[in-house]
C-alpha positions as CSV (number, residue, x, y, z in Angstrom):
1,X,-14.4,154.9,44.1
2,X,-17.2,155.6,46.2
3,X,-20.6,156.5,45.1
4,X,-24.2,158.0,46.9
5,X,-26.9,156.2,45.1
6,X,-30.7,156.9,45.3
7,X,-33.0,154.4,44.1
8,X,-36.4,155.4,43.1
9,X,-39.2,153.0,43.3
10,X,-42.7,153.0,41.6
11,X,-45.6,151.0,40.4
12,X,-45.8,150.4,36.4
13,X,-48.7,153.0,35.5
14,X,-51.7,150.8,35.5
15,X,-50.8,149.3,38.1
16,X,-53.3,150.1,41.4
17,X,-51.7,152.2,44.0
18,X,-54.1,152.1,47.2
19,X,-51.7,154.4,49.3
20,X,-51.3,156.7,46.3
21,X,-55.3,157.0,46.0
22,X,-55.9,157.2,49.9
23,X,-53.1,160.4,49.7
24,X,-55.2,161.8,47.2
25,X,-58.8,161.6,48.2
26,X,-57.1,163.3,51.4
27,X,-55.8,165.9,49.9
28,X,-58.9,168.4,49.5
29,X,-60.2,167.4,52.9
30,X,-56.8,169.0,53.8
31,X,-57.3,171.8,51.9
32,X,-54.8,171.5,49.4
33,X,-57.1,171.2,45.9
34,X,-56.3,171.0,42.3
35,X,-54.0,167.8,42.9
36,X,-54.3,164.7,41.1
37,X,-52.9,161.5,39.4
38,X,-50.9,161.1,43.3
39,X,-48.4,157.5,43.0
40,X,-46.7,156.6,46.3
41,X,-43.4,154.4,46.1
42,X,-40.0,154.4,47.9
43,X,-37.1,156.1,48.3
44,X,-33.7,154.1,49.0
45,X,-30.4,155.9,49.9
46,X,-26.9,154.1,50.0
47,X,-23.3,154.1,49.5
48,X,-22.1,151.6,47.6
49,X,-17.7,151.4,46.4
50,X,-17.4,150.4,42.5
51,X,-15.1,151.1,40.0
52,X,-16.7,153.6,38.3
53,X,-20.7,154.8,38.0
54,X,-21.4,152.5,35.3
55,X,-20.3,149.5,37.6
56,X,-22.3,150.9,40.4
57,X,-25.4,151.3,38.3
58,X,-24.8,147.7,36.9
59,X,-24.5,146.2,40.3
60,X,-27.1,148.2,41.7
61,X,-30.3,147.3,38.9
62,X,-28.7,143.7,39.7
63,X,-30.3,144.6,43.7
64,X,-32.8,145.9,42.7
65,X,-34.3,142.7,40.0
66,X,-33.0,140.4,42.9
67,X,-34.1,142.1,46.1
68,X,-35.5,145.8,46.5
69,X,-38.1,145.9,43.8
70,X,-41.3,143.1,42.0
71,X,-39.9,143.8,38.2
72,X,-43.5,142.5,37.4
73,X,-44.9,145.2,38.8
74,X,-42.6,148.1,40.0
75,X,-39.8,150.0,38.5
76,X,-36.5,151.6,39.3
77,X,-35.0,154.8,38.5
78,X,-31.4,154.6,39.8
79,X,-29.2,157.9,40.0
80,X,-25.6,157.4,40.9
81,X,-22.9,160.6,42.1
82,X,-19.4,160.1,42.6
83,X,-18.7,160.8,46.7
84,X,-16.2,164.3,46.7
85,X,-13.3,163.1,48.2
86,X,-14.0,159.2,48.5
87,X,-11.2,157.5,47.8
């Protein structure tokens, strides 16, 4: 089967997020006020073929310890949809 995965990518809170606080303190100077507590990560999109989602999600934390995240210090929210008509 063939799955569309998104892969979410943060600092742990506590953590210091300079681009998160450089987006913020630019923010009013912009003219958009009342917005605060502003944490930057990354976004990844892929297509990934597993037996089912569970496998998908499975193999996909397995990336993301090994290769597209710091466990120390980030964290990944993984969302995994089944691709309509993918066989």
């Amino acid at each position: 089967m063939k799955f569309h995965a998104v892969i979410d990518v943060q600092l742990h809170p506590g953590i210091a997020d300079p681009q998160g606080s450089t987006i913020e303190r630019a923010l009013p100077t912009l003219g958009f006020d009342g917005m605060s507590n502003v944490r930057a990560g990354k976004s990844i999109h892929l297509d990934i073929e597993a037996a089912d989602a569970a496998t998908a999600e499975a193999q996909l934390a397995e990336v993301c310890e090994k290769f597209l995240t710091n466990p120390v210090i980030e964290d990944a929210k993984i969302s995994v949809v089944e691709v309509a008509g993918a066989n």
